[in-house]
Every structure is written in C-alpha cells, then in structure tokens.
C-alpha positions in Angstrom: 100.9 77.9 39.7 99.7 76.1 43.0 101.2 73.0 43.8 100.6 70.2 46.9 104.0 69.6 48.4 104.2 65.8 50.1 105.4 66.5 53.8 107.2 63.7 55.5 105.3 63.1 58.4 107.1 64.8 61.4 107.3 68.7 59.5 103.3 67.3 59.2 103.1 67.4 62.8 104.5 70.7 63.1 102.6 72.3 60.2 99.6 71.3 62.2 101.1 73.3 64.9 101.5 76.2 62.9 97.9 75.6 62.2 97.1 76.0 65.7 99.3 78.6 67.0 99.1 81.2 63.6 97.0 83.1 63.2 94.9 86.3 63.9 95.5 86.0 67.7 98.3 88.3 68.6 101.0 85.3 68.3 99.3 83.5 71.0 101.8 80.5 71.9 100.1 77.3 71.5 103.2 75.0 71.9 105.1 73.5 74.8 109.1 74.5 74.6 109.4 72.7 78.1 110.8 69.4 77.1 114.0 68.2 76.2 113.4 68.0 72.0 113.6 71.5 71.9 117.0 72.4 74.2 120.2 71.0 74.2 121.1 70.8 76.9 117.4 71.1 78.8 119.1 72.1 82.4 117.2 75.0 84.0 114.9 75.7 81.0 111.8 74.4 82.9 111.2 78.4 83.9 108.5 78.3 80.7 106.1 75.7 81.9 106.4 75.7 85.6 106.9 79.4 86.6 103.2 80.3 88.1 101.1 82.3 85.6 101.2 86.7 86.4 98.1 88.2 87.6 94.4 87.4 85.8 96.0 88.8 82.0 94.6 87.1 79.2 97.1 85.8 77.1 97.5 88.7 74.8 94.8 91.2 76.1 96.4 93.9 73.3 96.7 92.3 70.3 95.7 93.3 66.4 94.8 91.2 63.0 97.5 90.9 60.6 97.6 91.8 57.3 95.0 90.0 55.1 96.3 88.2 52.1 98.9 85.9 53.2 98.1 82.5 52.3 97.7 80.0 55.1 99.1 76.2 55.6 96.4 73.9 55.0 96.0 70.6 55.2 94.2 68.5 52.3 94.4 65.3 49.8 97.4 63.7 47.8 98.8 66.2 45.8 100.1 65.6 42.3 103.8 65.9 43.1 105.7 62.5 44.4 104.4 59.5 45.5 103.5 59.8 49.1 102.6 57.1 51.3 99.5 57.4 53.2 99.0 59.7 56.1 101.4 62.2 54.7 99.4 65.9 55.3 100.0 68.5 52.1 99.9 72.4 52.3 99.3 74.8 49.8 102.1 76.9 48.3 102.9 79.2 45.4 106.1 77.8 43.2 106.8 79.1 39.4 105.9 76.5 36.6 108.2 74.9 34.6 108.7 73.8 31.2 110.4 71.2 31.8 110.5 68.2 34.5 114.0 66.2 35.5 114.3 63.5 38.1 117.0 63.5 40.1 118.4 60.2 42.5 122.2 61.9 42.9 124.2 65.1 43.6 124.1 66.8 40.6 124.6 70.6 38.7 121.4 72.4 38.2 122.4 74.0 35.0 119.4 74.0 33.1 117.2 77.0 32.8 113.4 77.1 33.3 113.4 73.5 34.9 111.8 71.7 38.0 114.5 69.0 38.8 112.5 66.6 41.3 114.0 64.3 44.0 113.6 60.4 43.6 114.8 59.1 46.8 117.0 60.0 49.5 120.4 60.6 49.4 123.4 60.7 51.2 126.9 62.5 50.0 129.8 62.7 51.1 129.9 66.6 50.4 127.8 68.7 48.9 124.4 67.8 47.2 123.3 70.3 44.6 124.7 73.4 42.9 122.2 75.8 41.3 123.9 77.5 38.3 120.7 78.2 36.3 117.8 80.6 36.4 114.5 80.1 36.4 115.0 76.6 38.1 112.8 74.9 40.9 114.1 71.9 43.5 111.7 70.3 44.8 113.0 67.6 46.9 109.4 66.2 46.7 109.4 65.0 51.0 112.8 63.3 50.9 116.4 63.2 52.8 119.1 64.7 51.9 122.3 63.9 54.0 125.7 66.1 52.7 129.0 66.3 54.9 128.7 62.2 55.5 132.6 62.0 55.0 135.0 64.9 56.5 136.3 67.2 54.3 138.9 69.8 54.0 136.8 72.3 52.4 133.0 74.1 53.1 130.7 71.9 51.7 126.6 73.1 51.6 123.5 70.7 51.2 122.5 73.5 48.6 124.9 75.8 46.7 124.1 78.9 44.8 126.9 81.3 43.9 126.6 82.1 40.5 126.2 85.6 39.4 123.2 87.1 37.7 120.6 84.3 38.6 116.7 84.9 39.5 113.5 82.7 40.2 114.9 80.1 41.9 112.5 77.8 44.1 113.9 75.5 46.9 111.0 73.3 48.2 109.7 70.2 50.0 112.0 68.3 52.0 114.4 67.5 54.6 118.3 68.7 54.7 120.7 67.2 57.2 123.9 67.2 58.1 125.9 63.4 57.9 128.5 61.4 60.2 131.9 64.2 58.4 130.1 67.5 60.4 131.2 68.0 63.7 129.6 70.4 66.3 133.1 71.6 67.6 135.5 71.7 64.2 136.1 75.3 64.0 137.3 74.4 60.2 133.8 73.3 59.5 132.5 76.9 60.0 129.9 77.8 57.5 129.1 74.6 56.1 125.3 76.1 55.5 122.5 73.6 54.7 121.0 76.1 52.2 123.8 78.4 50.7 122.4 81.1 48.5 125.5 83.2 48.3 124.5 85.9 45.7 121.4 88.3 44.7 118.4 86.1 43.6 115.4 88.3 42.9 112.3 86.1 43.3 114.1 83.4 45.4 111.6 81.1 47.6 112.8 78.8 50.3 109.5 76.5 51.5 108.5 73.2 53.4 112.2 72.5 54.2 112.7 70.5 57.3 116.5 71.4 58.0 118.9 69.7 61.3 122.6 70.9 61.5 125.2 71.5 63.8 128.7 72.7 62.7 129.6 75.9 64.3 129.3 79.6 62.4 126.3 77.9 60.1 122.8 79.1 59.0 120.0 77.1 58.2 119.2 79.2 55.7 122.0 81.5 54.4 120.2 84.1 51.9 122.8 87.5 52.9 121.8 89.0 49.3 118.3 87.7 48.3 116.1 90.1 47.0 112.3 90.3 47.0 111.8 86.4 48.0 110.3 84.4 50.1 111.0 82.2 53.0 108.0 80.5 55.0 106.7 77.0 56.2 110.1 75.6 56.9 111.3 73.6 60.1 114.6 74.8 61.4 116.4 73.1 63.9 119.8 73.9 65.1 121.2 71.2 67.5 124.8 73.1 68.0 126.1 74.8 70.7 129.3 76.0 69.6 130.3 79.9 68.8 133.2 81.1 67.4 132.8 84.5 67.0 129.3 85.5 68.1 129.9 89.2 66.4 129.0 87.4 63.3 125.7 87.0 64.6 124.8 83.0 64.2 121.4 83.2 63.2 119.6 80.3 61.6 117.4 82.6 58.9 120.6 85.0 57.7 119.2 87.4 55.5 120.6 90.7 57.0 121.3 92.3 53.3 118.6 91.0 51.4 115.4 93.7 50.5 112.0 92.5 50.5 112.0 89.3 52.1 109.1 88.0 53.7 110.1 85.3 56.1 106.5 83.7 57.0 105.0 80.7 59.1 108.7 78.8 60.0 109.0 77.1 63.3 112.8 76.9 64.5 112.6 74.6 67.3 116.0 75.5 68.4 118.2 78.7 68.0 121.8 79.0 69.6 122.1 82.5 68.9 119.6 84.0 66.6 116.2 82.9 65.2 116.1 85.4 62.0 119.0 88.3 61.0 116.6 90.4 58.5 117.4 93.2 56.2 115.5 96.1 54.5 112.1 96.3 53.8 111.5 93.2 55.3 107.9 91.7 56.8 108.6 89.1 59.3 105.5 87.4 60.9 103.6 84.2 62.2 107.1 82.5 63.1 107.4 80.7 65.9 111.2 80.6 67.2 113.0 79.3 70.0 116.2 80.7 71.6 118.4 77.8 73.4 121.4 81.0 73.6 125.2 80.2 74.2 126.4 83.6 73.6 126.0 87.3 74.4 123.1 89.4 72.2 121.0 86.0 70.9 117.9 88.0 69.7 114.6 85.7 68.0 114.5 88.7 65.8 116.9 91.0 64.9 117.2 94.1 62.7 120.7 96.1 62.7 120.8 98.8 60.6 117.7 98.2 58.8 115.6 101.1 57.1 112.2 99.8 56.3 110.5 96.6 58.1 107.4 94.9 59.6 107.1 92.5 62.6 104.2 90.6 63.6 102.4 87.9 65.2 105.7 85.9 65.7 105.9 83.9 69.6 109.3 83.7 70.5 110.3 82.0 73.7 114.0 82.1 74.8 116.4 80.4 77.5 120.0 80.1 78.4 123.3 83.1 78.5 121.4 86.3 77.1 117.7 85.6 75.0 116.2 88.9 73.6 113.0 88.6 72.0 113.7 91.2 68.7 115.9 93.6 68.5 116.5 97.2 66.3 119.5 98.4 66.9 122.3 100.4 65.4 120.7 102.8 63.2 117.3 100.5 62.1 114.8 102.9 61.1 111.2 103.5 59.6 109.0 100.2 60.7 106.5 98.7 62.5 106.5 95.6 65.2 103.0 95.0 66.4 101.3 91.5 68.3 103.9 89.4 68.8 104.5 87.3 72.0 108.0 87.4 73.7 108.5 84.8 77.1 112.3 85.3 77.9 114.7 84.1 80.9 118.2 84.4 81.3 119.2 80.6 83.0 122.7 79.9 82.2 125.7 81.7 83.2 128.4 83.6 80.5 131.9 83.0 80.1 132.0 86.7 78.7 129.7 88.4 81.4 128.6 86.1 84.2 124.9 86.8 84.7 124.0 88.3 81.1 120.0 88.7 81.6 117.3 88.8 79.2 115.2 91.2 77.5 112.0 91.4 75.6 113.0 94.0 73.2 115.8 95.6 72.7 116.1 99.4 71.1 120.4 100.6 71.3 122.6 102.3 69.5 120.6 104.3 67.1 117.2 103.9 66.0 114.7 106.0 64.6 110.8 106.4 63.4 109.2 102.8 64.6 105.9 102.2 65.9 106.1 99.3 68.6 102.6 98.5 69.5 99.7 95.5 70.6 102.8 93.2 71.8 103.0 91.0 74.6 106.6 90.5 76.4 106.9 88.3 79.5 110.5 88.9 81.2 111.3 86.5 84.1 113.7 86.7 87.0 115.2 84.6 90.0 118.1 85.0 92.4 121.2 82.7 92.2 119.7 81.0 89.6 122.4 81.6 86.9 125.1 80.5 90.1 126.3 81.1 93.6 126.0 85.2 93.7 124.7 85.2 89.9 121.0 86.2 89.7 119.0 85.1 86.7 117.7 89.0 86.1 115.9 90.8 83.1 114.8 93.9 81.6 111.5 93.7 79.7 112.5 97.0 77.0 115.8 97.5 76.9 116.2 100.8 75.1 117.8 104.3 74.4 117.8 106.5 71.5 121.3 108.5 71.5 120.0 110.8 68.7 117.8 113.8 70.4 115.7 114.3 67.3 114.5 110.3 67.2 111.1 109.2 67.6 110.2 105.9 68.7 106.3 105.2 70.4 105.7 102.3 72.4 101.5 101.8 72.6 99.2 99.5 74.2 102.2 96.8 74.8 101.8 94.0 77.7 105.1 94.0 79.4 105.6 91.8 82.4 108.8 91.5 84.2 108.8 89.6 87.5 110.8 87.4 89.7 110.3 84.6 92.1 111.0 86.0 95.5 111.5 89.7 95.0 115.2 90.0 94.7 116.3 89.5 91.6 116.3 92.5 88.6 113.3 92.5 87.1 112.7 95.8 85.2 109.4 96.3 82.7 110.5 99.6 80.9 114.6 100.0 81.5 116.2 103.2 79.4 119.2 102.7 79.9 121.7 103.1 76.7 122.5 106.7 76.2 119.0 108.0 75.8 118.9 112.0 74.8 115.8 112.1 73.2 112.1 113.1 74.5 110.3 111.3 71.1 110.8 108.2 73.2 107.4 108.0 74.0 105.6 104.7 75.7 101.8 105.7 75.7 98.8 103.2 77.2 101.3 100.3 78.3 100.2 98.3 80.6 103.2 97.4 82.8 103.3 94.8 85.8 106.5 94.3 87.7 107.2 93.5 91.5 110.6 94.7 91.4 110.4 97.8 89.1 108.1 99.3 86.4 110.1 101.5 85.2 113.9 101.7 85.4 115.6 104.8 84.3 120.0 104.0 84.3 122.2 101.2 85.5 125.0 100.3 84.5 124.9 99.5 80.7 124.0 103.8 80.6 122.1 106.9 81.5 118.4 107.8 80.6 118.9 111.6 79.6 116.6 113.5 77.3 113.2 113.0 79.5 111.7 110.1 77.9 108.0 110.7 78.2 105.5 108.1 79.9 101.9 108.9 79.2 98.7 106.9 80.0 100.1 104.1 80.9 98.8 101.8 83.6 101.7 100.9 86.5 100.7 97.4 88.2 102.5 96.2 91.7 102.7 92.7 91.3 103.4 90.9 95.1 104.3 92.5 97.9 107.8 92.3 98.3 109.8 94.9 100.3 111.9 95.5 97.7 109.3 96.9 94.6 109.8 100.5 93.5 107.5 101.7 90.5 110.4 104.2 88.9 114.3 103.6 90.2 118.1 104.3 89.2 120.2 102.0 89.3 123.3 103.6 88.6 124.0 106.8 91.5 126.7 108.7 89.6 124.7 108.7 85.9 122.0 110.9 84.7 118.3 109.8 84.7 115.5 111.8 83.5 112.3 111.0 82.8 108.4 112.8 82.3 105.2 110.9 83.8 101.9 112.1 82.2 98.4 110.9 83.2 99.6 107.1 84.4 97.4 105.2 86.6 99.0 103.1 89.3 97.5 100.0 90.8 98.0 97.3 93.5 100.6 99.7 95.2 102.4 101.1 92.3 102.6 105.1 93.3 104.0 108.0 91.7 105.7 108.1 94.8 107.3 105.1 95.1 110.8 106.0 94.1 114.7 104.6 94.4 116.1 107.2 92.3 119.5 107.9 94.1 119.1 111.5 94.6 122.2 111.1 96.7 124.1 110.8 93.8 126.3 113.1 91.5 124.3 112.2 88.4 121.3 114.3 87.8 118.4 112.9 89.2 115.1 114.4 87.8 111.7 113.1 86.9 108.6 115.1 86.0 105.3 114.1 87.0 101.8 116.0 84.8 98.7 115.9 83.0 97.7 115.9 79.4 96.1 119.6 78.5 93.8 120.5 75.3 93.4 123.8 74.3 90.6 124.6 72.3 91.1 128.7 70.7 87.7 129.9 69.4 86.6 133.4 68.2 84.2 136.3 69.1 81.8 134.2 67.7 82.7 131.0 68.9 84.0 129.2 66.0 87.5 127.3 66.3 90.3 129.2 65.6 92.7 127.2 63.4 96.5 128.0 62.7 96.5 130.2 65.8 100.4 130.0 67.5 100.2 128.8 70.6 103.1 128.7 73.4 103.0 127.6 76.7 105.8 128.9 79.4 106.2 127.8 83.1 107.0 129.7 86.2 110.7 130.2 85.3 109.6 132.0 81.7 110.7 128.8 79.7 108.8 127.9 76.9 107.4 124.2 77.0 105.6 123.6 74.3 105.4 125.9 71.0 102.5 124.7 68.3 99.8 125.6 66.2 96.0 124.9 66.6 94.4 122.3 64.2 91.2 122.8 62.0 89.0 122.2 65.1 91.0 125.2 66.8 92.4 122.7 69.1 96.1 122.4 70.5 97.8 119.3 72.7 100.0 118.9 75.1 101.5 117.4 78.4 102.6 120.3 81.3 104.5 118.9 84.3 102.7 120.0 88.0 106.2 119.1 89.9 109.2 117.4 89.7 111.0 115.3 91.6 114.8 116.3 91.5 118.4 116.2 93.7 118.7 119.6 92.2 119.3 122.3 95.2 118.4 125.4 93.6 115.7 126.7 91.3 115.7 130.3 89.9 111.7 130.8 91.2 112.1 131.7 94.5 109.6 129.5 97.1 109.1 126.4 94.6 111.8 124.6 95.9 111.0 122.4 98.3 113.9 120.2 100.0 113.9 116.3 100.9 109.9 116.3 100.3 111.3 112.7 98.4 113.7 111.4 101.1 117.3 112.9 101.9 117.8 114.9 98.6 115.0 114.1 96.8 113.8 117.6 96.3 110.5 119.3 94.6 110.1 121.5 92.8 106.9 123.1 91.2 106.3 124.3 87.8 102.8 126.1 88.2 101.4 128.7 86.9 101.7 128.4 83.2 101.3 131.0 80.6 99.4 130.5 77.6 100.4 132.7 74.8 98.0 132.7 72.2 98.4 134.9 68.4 97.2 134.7 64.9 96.7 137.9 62.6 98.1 140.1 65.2 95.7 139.9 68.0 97.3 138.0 70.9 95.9 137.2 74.2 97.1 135.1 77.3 96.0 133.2 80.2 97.6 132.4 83.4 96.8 128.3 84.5 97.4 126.0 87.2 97.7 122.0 86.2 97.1 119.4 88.3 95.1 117.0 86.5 94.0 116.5 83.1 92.3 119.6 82.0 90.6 121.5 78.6 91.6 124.9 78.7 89.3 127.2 76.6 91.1 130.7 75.7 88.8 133.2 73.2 90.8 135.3 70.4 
C-alpha cells in the first residue's frame, strides 16, 4: 500500500534538499555544511566553503547512474493520513496495510498484531514513549513530537523500544523523536538511551520520515544491530553530542553493523560525532547525505567492518574535526561494490589520543578482499599548524593495504584530490600504507591531483610490500611548491614497493620525481612499464586460443604465466626498469648506481622471453619494452 506521510515543515525543507542533491549525478553535493546548524562547535570548519576550488574538475567528471528502481521523495497534495496544516510537503513511501486503525495521545504497549497505531498529538514523557511487542504493527507518528527522557532516570530509557523475540513487519514512520530536559550530553550513566531501539531480528522492519535530535553519549539515532531485510530511508538525523566514552564501540547514528539486507536510502544526518552509518552484510547504502562533526579517532560516514556482501553509492559525505574518513572496509569486509559517491574531508581539530589525527577519503586496513571501488569523487584537504602550534591538519586521500597476498581490490576511474594550502602540510592522494603484501591492489585510470604527493607508498602507520600495481592512471601536479614529489616514502627503515604501468603525468608530475629514501634500510623498489598484448595466431593466421603463454625477464624469472583467450590474445604489464636501493643484481651490466640520487639505483629488466606452447609445438621470441606494445608471435 502507498501512503502520503504529513512532514512537519523543517524535515520538508530538507526533503526538498534531498530532492535537489539525489539523484543520478554521482552524489553531487548540493548543500552548504559551512554554517553553524550543522557543527557543534563550528570553530575551524569553514575549510568546506572557503578553501579555493582544485584545478578546472567538474564536480564529479567520473560518475555512474544508480540502480533504477528505487523510489524517489516527491513532493505532492494532502495525503490521507493526519490532519496537516497548510504548507506541510508529503512524500511518497511504501508501508504494509493494516487491518486495524488505533489512535494514540500517550506512551503506550503496542501489543496488538496487524495494527497501524497513529499519533494524535505530541507528547512528552518522562521516560520512554512506546514499546513494540507485536508483529505485524505500523507507528506512524503522523508529523508529530515525541519528547522521552524529560525527567532523569536511573535506568536506559528509548523514545522507541523493541526487544521482543520472534517479531517481523514492523513500520516506524512520520515524525519527530527528541530527547527532553532528564538527557544529558555528559552522563556517562545515560549511555545508550537510543531514540529508536530495535534490539532484536525484525525481518521486514522499515524506519522512514523520522526527524530524530539527541545527545546522550554512546547513543544511535537509529539502533537496528539485528534487523534483517528492512529498510531505512528519508529520515533526518541529527546528533548534537560531543561526548565519547569508548569510541571502540563505534558511535554511529545509523547502527546496523549485524543486520543482512538493509537498504539504508535518501537520510540526511546533519551531524555525526563519530559515525554517519555502521552497516552489515549484504547491505546497499546510497543517496545519503551525512556529515561528520568527529571527536574521536576512526569517525568514518560509512563504515563496513567485517562485512561480506555490500553496495555503496551516490552518498556526499563531508567531514571535519579529530579524524573524518569518508567510508571505510576494513577488517576482513569482502565481496562489494562502492561506486559515485562524493567524499570532501579535513582533519581541523586536534586528538587527545593522537595529536594531529588526519583525514582520509577512504579507508581499506586490516583485511579486505574482492571490491570494486570505482566512478567516486574524494576531495582530501591539508594545512600546516592548523590542528595547533607544530600540529599540521594533514590527509591521505586512500588509505589502504591488503595484508593478505592473494586479495584483490581495483580502484577505477576514481577522482582523488589531496591538497594543502601552502605546500607543507601531508597531503597524500593514493597512501598504501597498512601492511600491504598483495599485487591484486590494483588502481587503474585514476585521475589523481596532489601538490604534495600522488602517490605515497609507507609512513608510519606501515609498509607498502607486495608491488601494488598502478596502471593508466593520470598523475596531476597541482602548484608549484618545492616540496611536491609524485611517488614518496615516508617511513626510511620500512619496505615500499610498488609497479607503475602506462600513467600519464601532467603539470610536472614525472615518473621521476621521487622521495623514496633509498638511503634507508627498508627495501626501496618501484617498477616503472607498459601494458603488452599478445596476439598467437597459426600457419594460417587464425587466433590461436588456449595457447600457454609465459613471459621471463633477463634474470630467467617468470613474470607472467597465462593462457590466450578465444581471440588468441594474452595481457599483461612487463616492467622496462626499476628504481631500487638494491646494490646488486644477478645480470651482470643492468645495474646502474645512483642514476636516482645517492642510492637510488636502476636496474633494467629487458629483453624478455616469450614462451609460447599448445599441442606440443612451442616457439619463443626475444622483446624489448619500452612503451606500450602488441607483440604478434605465429605457432
């Protein structure tokens, strides 16, 4: 059944908003998070509308059309539920039908099954409003107030409770939660006092046009930890605390880190301290539009730990204060998809854990696996001294490494821009820098624009092992500070590693412009190559297909071992040279000392042997690389 829920006439103002900014543009921001009804406090959060716009970019230049289907807000005539003054807008909405109708104009039970209980007039309790203990049961609080915690109490107390066991098809729509005089921002006994409690597995649960304000510390919005197959989506979030307790727990506003199949859709929260949404498995998270005002350590917009299965899309998160990072997967999150969102992130307040904690755009640690990262748009921002005396405000714009050696992770046709104001301060675009051991870490047809680094390969948070590979991709210079390098270390006694294939390099961004400590102990050793397709054909020149095909350099090591597809053809990447503070090679005469500054030593990997067999004929080919080339070999 389609209903018309009555907005009050501020979440109207929003919706329209949403209206504006969601849509099929990439995430393209469309609101202003520059003024002090969106931050609390507003100090040194002015980076997002004053800091001068980078290079001649269109606002998302890669961007791609989500999903069809989803229904969108719309705005329209009185609907048929409540009595609505005029002036109040109406969206569209899918909620179940019920038998049954029962008004409501107090806290009560909701006990009875297959029943939409509908608000009256506001209300204000002294502890908790509403307690769900049936199925099948819709609240519709049909555009009015409900104010719980107006007294103090000594125990938790929710605006709405669900904890029974064995409930489903529950609805929780239209209308605005709040927290009363008895909730204290600072009350560490007041933990958890959620506006929205629903503390058990609800298949078919939908949370929609909720406007919700709170501020006791440790408390969600919307706590959902075990929904299943439900719904979230037009809701108005807003999160005016500041306190943390233990920001392990992850404070998010939208917690729904356990619960499969969510689709969390179309919610503005205007303010986050730590985290926008905590989603689980199989979720598909898009067109939200979240704000991060952080006061701890790891305060993501989006954040999937240990999730198998998920999509992300067309969300605009912008973020300010200890340590924003757009969305996160980390700790084992696996199999998904995050395409056309838009990230802004800066790093403006100092850390009583850290100091200067930074920002990042995206963040990849600690185990992940098989995702597709693609079409998004992340703007990282820097500034010296900003944070404090000596305390740079400082950013990377991916912050990744996959510790596994067989994971896969590609990064395509992402925007990444990480800059600072006057060329001192950290500003990496691509920093792997967590453990990294494996090559499927793959960033393809990026464009990257930095002026203090494009690519950043170690520091201290870890090393970048395991030859990430960079191919394609367009490296921009942005300024002309002193201090710009395209690739760097940061960290002279660690390992980085890395392979550069077929990048382009503009505005003074140069293969050769390099701070890779090769005075250091760690291994310092980057590849630069070309993309290579072999094409096998036979006698009578018809593609050869299934043909084995391996590829050895000078030294006899085999590089790349394959097959030929059913157009005979076979891909790959060969490194020409490599930078390196290696001192020996075991080809006599390709070693080449300090061509790279003191230490930085090259080494060439030319000629290559192409090896090619099927049906016991073999033949091979002796080549050279040293641009992209099609290599032809007949069998």
């Amino acid at each position: 059944m389609k209903v018309r829920f009555a907005a009050f006439p501020l979440l109207a103002a929003a919706l329209m908003l949403i209206l504006v900014g969601c849509g099929t543009d990439g995430g393209k921001a469309s609101w202003d998070i520059s003024g002090e009804d969106f931050f609390a406090p507003a100090e040194n959060n002015d980076f997002i509308s004053e800091f001068p716009q980078i290079g001649n970019e269109p606002s998302n230049p890669r961007t791609e059309t989500p999903s069809p289907g989803e229904p969108s807000p719309t705005v329209g005539a009185h609907g048929a539920i409540g009595a609505a003054s005029a002036g109040v807008a109406f969206w569209d909405a899918e909620i179940p039908h019920r038998s049954r109708t029962v008004m409501l104009s107090a806290p009560a039970v909701l006990d009875q099954p297959d029943t939409e209980y509908i608000l009256a007039q506001d209300i204000v309790v002294a502890g908790s409003a509403f307690i769900i203990t049936a199925a099948n049961v819709t609240l519709n609080l049909n555009g009015r107030t409900v104010t719980y915690a107006q007294s103090a109490s000594s125990g938790p107390v929710y605006g709405i409770n669900l904890i029974e066991r064995g409930l489903s098809d529950v609805a929780i729509v239209n209308g605005k939660i709040r927290q009363g005089n008895g909730a204290s921002e600072s009350d560490a006994t007041q933990r958890g006092w959620h506006p929205v409690n629903i503390l058990r597995d609800v298949p078919g649960l939908k949370i929609a046009g909720l406007k919700v304000e709170y501020r006791t510390p440790e408390t969600f919005a919307i706590n959902v930890p075990w929904g299943r197959n439900g719904e979230i989506a037009h809701n108005d979030l807003h999160d005016t605390g500041s306190f943390i307790i233990d920001r392990h727990q992850l404070v998010a506003v939208v917690k729904a880190n356990r619960a499969p199949g969510m689709t969390i859709r179309h919610n503005r929260i205007l303010r986050a301290r730590q985290a926008g949404i905590d989603a689980g498995p199989g979720a598909v998270v898009h067109d939200n539009e979240i704000v991060i005002d952080s006061h701890s350590t790891n305060s993501y917009g989006i954040v999937l730990y240990n999730v198998d299965g998920f999509t992300v899309h067309n969300n605009t998160i912008k973020g300010a204060g200890e340590h924003p990072i757009g969305i996160g997967m980390v700790s084992g999150t696996r199999n998904g998809e995050v395409y056309s969102n838009r990230v802004e992130v800066q790093n403006t307040r100092g850390s009583a854990e850290y100091g200067a904690t930074g920002s990042a755009g995206m963040r990849m640690t600690w185990g992940t696996d098989k995702v597709e990262v693609r079409n998004n748009h992340i703007t990282v921002k820097a500034q010296a001294n900003l944070v404090g005396p000596g305390l740079d405000s400082w950013g990377r714009g991916l912050w990744l490494g996959l510790p596994d050696a067989g994971a896969a992770v590609l990064f395509r046709d992402n925007t990444i821009i990480a800059v600072n104001k006057d060329g001192r301060a950290k500003a990496a675009g691509i920093a792997v820098v967590c453990g990294n051991r494996a090559p499927g870490l793959v960033f393809r047809n990026n464009l990257v624009t930095s002026n203090w680094a494009n690519v950043l390969l170690t520091d201290d948070y870890g090393d970048a092992q395991g030859f990430p590979r960079f191919i394609g991709n367009t490296f921009r210079k942005q300024d002309d500070h002193s201090t710009y390098r395209t690739v760097r270390s940061q960290y002279a006694g660690r390992i980085s590693t890395g392979n550069f294939f077929s990048n382009v390099y503009e505005n003074g961004a140069a293969a050769d412009s390099m701070e890779m400590e090769f005075h250091g102990s760690g291994l310092k050793e980057i590849g630069f190559g070309w993309r290579v397709r072999l094409t096998v054909r036979d006698a009578a020149n018809h593609p050869v297909s299934g043909a084995t095909v391996r590829i050895a350099d000078n030294s006899g090591d085999v590089v790349f071992s394959g097959s030929t597809d059913a157009d005979g053809h076979a891909f790959t990447e060969l490194v020409e040279f490599q930078a390196t503070n290696r001192s020996s090679y075991v080809v006599a005469g390709q070693l080449t000392k300090d061509v790279f500054g003191l230490y930085g030593n090259r080494i060439r990997k030319n000629p290559y042997t192409v090896t090619v067999e099927k049906n016991g004929v073999r033949v091979s080919e002796v080549i050279e690389i040293k641009a992209d080339r099609e290599v032809e070999i007949g069998l």
